[in-house]
C-alpha positions as CSV (number, residue, x, y, z in Angstrom):
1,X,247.5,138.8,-140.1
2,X,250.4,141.0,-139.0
3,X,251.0,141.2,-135.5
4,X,252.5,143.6,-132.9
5,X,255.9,142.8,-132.6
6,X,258.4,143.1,-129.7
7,X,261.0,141.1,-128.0
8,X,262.4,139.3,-124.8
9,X,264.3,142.7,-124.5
10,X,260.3,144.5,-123.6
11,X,259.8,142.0,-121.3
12,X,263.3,142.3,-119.6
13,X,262.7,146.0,-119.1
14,X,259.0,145.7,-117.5
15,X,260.0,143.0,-115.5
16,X,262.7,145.3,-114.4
17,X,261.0,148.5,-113.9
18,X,257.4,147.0,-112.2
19,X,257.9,143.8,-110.1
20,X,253.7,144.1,-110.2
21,X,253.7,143.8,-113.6
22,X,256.5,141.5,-113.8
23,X,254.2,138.5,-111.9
24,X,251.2,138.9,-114.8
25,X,254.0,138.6,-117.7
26,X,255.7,135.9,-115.9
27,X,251.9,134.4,-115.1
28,X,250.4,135.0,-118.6
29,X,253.9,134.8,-120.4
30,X,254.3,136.3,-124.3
31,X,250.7,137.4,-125.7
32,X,250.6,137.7,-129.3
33,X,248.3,140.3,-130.5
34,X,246.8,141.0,-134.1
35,X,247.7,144.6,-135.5
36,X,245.4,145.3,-139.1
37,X,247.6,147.7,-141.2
38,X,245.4,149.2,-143.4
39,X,245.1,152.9,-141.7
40,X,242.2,153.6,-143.2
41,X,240.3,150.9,-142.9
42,X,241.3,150.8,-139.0
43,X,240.3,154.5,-138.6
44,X,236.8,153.6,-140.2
45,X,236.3,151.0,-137.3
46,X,237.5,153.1,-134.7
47,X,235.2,155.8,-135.8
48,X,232.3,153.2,-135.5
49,X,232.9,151.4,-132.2
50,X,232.6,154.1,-130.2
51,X,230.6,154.6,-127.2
52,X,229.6,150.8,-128.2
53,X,230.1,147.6,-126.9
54,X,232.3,145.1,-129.0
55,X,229.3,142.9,-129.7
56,X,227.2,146.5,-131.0
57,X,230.0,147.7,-133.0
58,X,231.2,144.1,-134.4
59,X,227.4,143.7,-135.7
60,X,227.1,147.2,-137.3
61,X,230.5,147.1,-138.7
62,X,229.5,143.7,-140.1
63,X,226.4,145.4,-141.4
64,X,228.1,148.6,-143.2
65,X,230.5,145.9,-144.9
66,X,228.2,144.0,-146.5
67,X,226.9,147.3,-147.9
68,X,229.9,149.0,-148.8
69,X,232.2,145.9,-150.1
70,X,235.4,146.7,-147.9
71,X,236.3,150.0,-146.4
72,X,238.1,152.2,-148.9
73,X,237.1,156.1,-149.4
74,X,235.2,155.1,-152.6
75,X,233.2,152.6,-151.7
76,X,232.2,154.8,-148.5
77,X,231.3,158.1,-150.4
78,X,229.2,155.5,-153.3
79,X,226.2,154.7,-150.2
80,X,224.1,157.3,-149.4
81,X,224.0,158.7,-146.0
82,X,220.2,156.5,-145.7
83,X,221.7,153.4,-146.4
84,X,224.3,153.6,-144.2
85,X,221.8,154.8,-141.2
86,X,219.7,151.3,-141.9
87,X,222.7,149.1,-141.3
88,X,222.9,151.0,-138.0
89,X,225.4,154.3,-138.0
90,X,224.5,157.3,-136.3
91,X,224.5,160.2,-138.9
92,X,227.3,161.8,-136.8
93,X,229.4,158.8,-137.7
94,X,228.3,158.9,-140.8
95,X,229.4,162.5,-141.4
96,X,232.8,161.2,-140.1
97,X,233.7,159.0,-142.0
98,X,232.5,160.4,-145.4
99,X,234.6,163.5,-144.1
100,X,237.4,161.1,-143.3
101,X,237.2,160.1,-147.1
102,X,236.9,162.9,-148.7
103,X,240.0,164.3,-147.0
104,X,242.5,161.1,-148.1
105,X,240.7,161.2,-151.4
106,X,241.8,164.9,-151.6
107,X,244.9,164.6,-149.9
108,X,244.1,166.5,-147.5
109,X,244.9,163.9,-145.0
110,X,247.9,161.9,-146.0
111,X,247.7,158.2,-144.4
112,X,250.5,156.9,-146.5
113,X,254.0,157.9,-145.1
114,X,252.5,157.4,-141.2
115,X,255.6,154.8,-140.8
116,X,257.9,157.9,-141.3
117,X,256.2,160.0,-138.5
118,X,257.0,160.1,-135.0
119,X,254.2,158.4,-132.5
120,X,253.2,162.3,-131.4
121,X,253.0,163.1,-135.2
122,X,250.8,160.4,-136.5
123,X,247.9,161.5,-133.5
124,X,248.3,165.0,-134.1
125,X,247.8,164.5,-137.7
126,X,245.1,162.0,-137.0
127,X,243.1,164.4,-134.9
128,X,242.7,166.7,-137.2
129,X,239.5,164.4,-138.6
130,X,236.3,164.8,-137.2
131,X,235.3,162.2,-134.9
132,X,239.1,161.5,-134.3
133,X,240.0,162.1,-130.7
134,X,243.6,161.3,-128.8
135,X,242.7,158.0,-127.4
136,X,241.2,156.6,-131.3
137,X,244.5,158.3,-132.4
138,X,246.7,156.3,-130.2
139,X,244.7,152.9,-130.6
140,X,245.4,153.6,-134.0
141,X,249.1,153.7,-133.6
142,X,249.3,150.7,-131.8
143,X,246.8,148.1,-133.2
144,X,247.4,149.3,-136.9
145,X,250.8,150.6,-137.1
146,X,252.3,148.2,-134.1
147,X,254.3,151.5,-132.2
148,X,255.6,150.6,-129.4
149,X,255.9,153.1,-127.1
150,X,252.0,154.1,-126.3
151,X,250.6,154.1,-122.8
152,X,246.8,155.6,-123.4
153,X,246.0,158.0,-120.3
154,X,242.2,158.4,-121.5
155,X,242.1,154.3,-121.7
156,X,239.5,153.3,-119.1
157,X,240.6,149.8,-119.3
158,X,244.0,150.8,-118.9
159,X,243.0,152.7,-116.2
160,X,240.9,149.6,-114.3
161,X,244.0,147.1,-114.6
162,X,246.2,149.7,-113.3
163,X,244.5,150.4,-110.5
164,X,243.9,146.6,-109.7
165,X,247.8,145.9,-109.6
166,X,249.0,148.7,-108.3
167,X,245.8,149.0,-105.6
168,X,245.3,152.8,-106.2
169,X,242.1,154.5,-105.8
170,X,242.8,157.2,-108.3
171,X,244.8,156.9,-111.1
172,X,246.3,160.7,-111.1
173,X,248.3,162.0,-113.8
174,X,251.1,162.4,-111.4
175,X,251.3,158.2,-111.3
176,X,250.2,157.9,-114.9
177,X,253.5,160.0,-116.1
178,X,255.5,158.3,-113.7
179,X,255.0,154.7,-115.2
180,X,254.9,156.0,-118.4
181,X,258.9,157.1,-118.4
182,X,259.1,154.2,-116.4
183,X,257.5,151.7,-119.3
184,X,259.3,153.6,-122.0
185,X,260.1,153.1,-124.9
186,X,257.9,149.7,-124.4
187,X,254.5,151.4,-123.4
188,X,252.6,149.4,-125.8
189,X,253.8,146.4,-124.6
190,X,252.5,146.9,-121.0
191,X,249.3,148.2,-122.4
192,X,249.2,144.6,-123.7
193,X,250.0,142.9,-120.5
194,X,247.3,145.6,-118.8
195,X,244.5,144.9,-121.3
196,X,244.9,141.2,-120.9
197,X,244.9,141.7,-116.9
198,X,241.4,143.7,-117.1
199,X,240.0,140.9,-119.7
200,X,241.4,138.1,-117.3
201,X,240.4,139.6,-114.3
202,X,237.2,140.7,-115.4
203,X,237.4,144.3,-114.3
């Protein structure tokens, strides 16, 4: 599987920005983390993981695949809404993705040339489907399409390991844009380092 690629040169700059953040990369040293390129297929799972816990979502995801065959717009539109609610979706979610694939199958929503787009470009087009919010947009850009430059304001376990290293209470927007120019252009890459913090830390 692909992974989310970036150098010594990330590590370099966050070391030299954060000296908090520095002592996890230093303590944890490089982390290699899985990206799935298929865009569709990543915005399916997004789509069905919300508001669950990984264990929920991993065993109704599990469930809609063995119904479906593998996530592509035909397959998805193929199952009726019924059979889709036994192997645990919410008709909501149902609705969104069957909107999600009606749209690519009508080009209506092109997934193709996301590569070409700027970061900003690729959520704004993304949130345009139903059930498609900014923070599933920017998940998206990192874990399928490997950007590196995104620092999630709406991630609450961003939030939590921020909070723990840099021992706020609050995590404003004030301090959220100011180590998000500070992280730049390597965003994602601290995301990493933060999201293995809250795992590690248990937060």
């Amino acid at each position: 599987m692909p992974i989310i690629e970036y150098n010594q040169k990330a590590l370099d700059h966050l070391k030299k920005v954060d000296s908090k953040l520095e002592y996890y990369i230093n303590l944890y040293g490089y982390i290699e983390v899985n990206r799935n390129p298929n865009i569709f297929e990543t915005i399916v799972s997004s789509i069905i993981s919300q508001q669950l816990s990984l264990k929920a979502a991993q065993t109704i995801e599990s469930r809609v695949i063995k119904k479906v065959g593998s996530f592509n717009p035909l397959n998805i539109l193929s199952i009726s809404d019924e059979e889709l609610r036994e192997a645990g979706l919410s008709y909501p979610k149902i609705r969104y993705i069957k909107e999600l694939s009606n749209k690519v199958l009508n080009n209506e929503l092109i997934i193709d040339d996301f590569e070409s787009l700027t970061d900003e470009e690729v959520i704004q087009r993304l949130i345009t489907v139903k059930g498609v919010g900014r923070w599933t947009a920017e998940m998206l850009a990192i874990f399928s399409l490997g950007r590196l430059d995104i620092f999630a304001y709406d991630d609450l376990a961003l939030k939590k390991a921020v909070m723990k290293v840099h021992g706020y209470k609050t995590f404003s927007k004030i301090r959220y844009q100011r180590l998000k120019s500070k992280y730049s252009p390597y965003g994602t890459v601290a995301s990493i380092y933060y999201y293995a913090i809250k795992d590690k830390e248990g937060l």
